[in-house]
N, CA, C and O atoms as CSV, one atom per row, in Angstrom:
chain,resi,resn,atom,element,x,y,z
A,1,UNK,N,N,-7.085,10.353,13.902
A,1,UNK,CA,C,-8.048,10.522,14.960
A,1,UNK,C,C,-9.041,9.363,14.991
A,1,UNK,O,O,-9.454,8.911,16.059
A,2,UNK,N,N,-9.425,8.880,13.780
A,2,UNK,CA,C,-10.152,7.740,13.824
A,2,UNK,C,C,-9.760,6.749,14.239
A,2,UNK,O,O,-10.601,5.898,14.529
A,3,UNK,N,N,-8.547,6.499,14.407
A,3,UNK,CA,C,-7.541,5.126,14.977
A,3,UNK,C,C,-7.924,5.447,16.383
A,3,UNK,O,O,-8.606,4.671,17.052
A,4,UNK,N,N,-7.394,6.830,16.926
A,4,UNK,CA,C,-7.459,6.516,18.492
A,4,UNK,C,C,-8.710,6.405,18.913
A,4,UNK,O,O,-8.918,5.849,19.991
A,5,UNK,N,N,-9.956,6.999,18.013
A,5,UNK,CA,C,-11.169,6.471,18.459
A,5,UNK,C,C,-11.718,4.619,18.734
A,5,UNK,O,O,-12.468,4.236,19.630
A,6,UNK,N,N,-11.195,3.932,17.878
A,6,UNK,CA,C,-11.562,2.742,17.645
A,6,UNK,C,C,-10.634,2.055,18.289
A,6,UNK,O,O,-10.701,0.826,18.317
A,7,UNK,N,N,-9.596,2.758,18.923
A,7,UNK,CA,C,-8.424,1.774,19.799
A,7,UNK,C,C,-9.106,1.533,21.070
A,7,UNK,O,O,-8.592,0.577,21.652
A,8,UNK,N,N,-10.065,2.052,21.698
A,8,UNK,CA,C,-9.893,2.066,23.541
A,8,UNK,C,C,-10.572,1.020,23.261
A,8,UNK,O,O,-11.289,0.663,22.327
A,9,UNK,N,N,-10.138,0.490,24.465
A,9,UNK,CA,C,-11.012,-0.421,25.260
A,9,UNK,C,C,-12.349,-0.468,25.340
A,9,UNK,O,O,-13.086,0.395,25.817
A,10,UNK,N,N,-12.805,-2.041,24.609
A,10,UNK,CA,C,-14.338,-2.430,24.842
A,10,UNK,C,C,-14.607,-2.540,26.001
A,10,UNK,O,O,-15.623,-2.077,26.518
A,11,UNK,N,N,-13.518,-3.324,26.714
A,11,UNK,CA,C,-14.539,-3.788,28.040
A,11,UNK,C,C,-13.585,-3.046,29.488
A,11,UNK,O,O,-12.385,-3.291,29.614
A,12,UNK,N,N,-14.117,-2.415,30.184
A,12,UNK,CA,C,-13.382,-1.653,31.278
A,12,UNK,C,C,-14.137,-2.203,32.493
A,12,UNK,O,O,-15.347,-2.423,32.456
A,13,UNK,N,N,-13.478,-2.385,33.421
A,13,UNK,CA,C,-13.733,-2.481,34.970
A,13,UNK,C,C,-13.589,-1.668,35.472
A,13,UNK,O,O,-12.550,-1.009,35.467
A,14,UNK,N,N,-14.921,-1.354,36.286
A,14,UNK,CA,C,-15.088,-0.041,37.088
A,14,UNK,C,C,-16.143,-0.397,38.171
A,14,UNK,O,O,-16.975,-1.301,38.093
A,15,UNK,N,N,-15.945,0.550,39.282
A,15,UNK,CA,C,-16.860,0.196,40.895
A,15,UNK,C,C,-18.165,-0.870,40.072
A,15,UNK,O,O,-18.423,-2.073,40.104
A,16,UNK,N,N,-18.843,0.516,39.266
A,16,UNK,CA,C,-19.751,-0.673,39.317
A,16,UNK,C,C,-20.248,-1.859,39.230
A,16,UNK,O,O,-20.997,-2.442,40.015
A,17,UNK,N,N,-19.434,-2.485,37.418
A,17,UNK,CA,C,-19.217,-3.248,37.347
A,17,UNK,C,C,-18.950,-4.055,38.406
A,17,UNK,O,O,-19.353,-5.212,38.283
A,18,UNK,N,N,-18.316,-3.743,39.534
A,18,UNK,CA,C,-17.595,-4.878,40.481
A,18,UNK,C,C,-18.485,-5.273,41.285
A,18,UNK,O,O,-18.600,-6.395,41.779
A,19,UNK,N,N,-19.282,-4.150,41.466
A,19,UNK,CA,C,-20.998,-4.160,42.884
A,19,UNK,C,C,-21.533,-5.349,42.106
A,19,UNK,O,O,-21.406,-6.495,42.539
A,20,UNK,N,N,-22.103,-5.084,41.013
A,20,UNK,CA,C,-22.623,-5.917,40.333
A,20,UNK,C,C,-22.225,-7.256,40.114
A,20,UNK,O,O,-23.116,-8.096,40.243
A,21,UNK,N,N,-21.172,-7.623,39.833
A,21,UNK,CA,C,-20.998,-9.005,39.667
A,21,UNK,C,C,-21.273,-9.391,41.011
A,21,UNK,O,O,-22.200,-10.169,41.232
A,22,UNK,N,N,-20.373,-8.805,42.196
A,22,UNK,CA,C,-20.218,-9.185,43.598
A,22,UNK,C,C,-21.598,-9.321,43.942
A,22,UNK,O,O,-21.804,-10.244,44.730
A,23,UNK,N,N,-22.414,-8.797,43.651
A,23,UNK,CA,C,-24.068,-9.358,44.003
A,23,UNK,C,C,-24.246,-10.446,43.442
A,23,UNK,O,O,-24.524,-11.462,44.079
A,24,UNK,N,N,-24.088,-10.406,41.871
A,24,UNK,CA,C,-24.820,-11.266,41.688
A,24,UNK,C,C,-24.335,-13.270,42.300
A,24,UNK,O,O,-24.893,-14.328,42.588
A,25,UNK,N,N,-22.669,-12.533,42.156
A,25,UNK,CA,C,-22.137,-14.037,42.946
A,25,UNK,C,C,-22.975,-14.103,44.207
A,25,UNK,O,O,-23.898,-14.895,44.395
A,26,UNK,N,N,-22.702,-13.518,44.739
A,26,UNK,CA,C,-23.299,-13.514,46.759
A,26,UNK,C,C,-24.419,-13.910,46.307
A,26,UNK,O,O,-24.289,-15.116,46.515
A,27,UNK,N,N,-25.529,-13.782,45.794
A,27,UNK,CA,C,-26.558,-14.278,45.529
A,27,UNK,C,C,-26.426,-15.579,44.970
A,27,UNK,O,O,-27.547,-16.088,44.997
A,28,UNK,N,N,-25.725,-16.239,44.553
A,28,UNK,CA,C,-25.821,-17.385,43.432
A,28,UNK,C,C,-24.927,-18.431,44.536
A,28,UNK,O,O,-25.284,-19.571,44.831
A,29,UNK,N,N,-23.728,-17.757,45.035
A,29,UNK,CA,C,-23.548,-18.570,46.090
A,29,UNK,C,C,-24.625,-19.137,47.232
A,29,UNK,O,O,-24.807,-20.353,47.297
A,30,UNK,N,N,-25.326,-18.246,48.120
A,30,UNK,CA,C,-25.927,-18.515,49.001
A,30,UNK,C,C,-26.788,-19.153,48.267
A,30,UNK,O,O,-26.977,-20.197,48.891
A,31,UNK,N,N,-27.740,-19.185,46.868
A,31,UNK,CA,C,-29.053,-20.116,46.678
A,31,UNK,C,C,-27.780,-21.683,46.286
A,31,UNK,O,O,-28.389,-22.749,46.197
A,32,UNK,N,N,-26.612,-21.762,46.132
A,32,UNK,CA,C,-25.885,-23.138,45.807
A,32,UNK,C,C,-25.758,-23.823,47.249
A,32,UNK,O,O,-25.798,-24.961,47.717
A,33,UNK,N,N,-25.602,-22.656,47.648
A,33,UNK,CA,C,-25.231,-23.597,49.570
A,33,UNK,C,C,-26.211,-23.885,49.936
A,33,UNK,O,O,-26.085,-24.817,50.730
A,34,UNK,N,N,-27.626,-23.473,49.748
A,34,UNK,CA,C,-28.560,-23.835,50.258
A,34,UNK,C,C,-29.752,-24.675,49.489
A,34,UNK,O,O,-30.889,-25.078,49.735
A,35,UNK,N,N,-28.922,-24.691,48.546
A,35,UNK,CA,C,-29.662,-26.211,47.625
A,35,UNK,C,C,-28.883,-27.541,47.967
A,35,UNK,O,O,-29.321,-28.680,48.124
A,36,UNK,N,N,-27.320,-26.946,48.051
A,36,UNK,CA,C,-26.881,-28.190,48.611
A,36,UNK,C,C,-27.474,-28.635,50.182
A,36,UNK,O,O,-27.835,-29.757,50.537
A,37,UNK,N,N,-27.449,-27.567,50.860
A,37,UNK,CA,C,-27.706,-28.547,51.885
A,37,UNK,C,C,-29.299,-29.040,52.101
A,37,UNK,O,O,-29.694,-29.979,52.793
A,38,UNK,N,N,-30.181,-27.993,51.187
A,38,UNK,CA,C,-31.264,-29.015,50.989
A,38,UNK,C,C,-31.112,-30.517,50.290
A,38,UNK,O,O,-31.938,-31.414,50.456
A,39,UNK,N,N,-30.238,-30.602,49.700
A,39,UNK,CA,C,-30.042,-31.874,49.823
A,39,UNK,C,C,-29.474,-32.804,49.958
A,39,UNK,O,O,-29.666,-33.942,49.527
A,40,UNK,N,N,-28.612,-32.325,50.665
A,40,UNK,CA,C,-27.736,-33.231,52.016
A,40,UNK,C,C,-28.558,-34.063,53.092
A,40,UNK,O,O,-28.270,-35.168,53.551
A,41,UNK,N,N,-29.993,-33.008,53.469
A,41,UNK,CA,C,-30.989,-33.236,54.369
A,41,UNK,C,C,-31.949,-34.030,53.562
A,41,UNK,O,O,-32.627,-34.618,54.404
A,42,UNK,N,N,-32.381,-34.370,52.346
A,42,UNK,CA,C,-33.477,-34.737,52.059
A,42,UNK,C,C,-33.316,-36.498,52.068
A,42,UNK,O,O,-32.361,-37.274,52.095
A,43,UNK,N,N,-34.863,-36.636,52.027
A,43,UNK,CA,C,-34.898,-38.160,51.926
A,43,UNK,C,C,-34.362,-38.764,51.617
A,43,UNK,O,O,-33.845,-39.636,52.316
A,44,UNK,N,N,-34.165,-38.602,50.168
A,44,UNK,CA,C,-33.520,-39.818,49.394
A,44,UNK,C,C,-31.761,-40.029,49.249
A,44,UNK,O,O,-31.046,-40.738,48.541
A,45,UNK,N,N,-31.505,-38.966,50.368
A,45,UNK,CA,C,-29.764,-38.732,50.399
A,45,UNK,C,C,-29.835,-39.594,52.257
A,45,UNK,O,O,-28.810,-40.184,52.598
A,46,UNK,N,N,-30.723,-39.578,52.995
A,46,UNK,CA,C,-30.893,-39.980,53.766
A,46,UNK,C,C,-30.961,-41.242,54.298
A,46,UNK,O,O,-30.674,-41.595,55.441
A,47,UNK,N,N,-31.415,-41.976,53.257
A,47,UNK,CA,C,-31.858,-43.373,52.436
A,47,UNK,C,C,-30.450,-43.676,52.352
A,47,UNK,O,O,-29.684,-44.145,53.195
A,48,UNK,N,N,-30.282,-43.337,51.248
A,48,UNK,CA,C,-28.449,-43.554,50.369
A,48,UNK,C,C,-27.629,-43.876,51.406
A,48,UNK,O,O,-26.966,-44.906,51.291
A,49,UNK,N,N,-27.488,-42.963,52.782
A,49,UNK,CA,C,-26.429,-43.260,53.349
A,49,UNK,C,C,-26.929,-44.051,54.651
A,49,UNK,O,O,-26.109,-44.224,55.552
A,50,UNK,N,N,-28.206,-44.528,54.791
A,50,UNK,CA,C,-28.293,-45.636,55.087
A,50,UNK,C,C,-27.627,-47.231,54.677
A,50,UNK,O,O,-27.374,-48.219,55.367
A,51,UNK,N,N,-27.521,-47.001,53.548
A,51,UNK,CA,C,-27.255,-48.298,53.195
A,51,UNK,C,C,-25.689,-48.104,52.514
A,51,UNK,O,O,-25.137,-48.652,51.560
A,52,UNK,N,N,-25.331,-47.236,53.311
A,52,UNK,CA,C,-23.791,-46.945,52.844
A,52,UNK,C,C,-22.927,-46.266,51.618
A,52,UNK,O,O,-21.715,-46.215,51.409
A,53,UNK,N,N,-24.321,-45.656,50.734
A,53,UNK,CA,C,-24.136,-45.051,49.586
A,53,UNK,C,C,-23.546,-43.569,49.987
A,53,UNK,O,O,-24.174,-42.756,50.665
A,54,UNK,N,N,-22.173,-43.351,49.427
A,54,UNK,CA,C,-22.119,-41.585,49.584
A,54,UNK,C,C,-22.811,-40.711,48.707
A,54,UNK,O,O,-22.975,-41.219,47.598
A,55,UNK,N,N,-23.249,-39.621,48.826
A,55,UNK,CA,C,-23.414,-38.536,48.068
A,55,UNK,C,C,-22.743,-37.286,47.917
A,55,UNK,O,O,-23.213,-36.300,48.484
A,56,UNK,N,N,-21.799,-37.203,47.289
A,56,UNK,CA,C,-21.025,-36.113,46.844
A,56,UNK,C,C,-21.598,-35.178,46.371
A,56,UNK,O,O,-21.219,-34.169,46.965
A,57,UNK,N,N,-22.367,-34.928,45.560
A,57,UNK,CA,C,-23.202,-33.877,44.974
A,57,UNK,C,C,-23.722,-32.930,46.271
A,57,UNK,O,O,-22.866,-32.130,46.648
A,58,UNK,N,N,-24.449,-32.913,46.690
A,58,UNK,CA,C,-24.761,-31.982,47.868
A,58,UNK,C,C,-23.547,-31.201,48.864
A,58,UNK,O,O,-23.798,-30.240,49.590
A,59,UNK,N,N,-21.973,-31.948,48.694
A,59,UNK,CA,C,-21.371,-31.302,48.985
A,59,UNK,C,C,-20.131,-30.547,48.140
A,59,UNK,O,O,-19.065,-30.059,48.517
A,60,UNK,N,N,-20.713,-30.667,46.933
A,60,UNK,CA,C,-19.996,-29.742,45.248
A,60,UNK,C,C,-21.038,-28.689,45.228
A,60,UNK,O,O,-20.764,-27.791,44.432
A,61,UNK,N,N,-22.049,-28.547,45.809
A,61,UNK,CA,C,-22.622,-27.437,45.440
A,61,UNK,C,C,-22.732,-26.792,46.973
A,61,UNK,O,O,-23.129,-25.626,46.964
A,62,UNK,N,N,-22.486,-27.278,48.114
A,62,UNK,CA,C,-21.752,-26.282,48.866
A,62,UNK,C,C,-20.481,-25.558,49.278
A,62,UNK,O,O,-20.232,-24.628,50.045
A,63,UNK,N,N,-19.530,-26.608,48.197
A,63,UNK,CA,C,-18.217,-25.942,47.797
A,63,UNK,C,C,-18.317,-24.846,47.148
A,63,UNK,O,O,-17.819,-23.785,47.523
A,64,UNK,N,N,-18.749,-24.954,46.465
A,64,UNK,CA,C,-19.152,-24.543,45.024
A,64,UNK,C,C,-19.820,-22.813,45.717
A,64,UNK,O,O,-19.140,-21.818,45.464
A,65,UNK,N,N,-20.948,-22.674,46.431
A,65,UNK,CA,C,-21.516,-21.829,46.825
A,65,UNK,C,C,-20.773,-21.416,47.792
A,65,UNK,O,O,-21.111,-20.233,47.807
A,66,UNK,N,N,-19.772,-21.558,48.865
A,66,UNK,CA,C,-19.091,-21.019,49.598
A,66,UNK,C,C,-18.096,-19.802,48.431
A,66,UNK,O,O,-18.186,-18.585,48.268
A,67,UNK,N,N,-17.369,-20.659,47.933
A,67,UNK,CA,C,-16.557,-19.652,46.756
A,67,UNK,C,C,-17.167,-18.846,46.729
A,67,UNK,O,O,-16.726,-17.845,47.294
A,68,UNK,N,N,-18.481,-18.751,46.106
A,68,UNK,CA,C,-18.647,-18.002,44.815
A,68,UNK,C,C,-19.598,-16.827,45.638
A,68,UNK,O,O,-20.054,-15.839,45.061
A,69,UNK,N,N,-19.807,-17.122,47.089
A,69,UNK,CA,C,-20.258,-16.272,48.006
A,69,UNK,C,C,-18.929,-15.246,48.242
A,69,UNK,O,O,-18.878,-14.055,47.935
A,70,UNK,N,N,-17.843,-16.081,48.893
A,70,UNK,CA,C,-16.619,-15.606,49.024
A,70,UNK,C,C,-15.935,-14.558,47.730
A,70,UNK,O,O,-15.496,-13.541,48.268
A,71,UNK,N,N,-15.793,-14.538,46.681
A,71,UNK,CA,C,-15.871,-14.133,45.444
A,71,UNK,C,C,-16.715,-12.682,45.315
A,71,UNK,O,O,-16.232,-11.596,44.996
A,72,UNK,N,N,-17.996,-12.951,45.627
A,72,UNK,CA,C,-18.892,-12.197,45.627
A,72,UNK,C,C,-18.313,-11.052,46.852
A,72,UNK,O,O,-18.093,-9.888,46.517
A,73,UNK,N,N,-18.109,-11.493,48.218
A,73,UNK,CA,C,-17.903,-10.316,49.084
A,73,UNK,C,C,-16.469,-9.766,48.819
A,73,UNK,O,O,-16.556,-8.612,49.239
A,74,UNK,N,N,-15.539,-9.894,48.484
A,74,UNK,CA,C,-14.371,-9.446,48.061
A,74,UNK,C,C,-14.411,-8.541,46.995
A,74,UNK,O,O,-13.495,-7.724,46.904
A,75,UNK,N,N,-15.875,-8.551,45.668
A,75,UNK,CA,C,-15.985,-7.888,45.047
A,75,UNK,C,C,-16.553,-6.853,45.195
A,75,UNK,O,O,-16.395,-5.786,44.603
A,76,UNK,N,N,-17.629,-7.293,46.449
A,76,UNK,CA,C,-18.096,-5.936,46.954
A,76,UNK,C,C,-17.634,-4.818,48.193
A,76,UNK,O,O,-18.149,-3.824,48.705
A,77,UNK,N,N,-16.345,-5.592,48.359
A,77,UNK,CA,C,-15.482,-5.150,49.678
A,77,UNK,C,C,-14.402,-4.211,48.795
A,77,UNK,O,O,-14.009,-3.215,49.402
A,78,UNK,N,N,-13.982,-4.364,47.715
A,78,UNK,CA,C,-13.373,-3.640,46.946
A,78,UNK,C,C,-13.445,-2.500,46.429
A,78,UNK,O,O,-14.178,-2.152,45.503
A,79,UNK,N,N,-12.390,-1.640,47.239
A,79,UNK,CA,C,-12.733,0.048,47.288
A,79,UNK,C,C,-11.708,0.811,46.422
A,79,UNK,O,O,-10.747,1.499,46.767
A,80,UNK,N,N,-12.254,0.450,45.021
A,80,UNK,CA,C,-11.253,1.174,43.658
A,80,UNK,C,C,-10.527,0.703,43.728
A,80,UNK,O,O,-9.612,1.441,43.362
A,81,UNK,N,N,-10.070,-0.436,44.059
A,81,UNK,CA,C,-8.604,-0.689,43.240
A,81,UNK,C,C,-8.663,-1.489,41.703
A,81,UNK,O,O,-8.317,-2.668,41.630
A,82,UNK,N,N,-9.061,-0.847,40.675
A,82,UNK,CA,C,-9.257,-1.103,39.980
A,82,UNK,C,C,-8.120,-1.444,38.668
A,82,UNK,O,O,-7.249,-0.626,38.372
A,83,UNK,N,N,-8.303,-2.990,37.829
A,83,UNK,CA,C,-7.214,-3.180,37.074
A,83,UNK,C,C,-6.843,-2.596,36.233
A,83,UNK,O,O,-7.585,-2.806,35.273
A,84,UNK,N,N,-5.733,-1.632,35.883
A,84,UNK,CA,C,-5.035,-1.144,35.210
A,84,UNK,C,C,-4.071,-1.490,34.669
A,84,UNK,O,O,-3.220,-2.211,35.192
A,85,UNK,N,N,-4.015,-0.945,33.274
A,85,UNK,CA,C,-3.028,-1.479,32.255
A,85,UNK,C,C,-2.165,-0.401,31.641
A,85,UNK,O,O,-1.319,-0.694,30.796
C-alpha cells in the first residue's frame, strides 16, 4: 500500500492549471508585443534606420509575444481535454 501511495503522479494537468498558465502567457505575450513595438517606434530605432541600420530586436519580441499570446488563448480555449496517460 505504501508503494501505490508514493507511485502517483507529482505533477498532473488539470482545467486549472491550464487557465492559469494560459493567463499568464496572454499576459506576457501582449506586455512582449508591446515593448516591441515600443521600440520599433522609439527614437533611437528611428535614428538607426535612418542611416540604414536594421533593428531586429523589436521584431523578436513581437514574434516572440504573438506566440506566446497565441499559446496563452488555446490554453484558455481548452475545454478538458486533458493529457492522459
Amino acid at each position: 500500500m505504501l508503494k501505490s501511495q508514493t507511485s502517483r503522479k507529482i505533477y498532473s494537468f488539470n482545467m486549472e492549471n491550464n487557465k492559469i498558465f494560459g493567463v499568464i502567457l496572454l499576459v506576457i505575450g501582449i506586455a512582449l508585443s508591446v515593448y516591441g513595438f515600443n521600440i520599433q517606434n522609439s527614437f533611437g530605432s528611428q535614428i538607426a534606420s535612418a542611416f540604414g541600420q536594421k533593428d531586429n530586436s523589436a521584431t523578436i519580441y513581437i514574434v516572440l509575444g504573438v506566440v506566446a499570446s497565441i499559446l496563452g488563448i488555446i490554453l484558455l480555449a481548452n475545454k478538458g481535454n486533458e493529457l492522459k496517460k
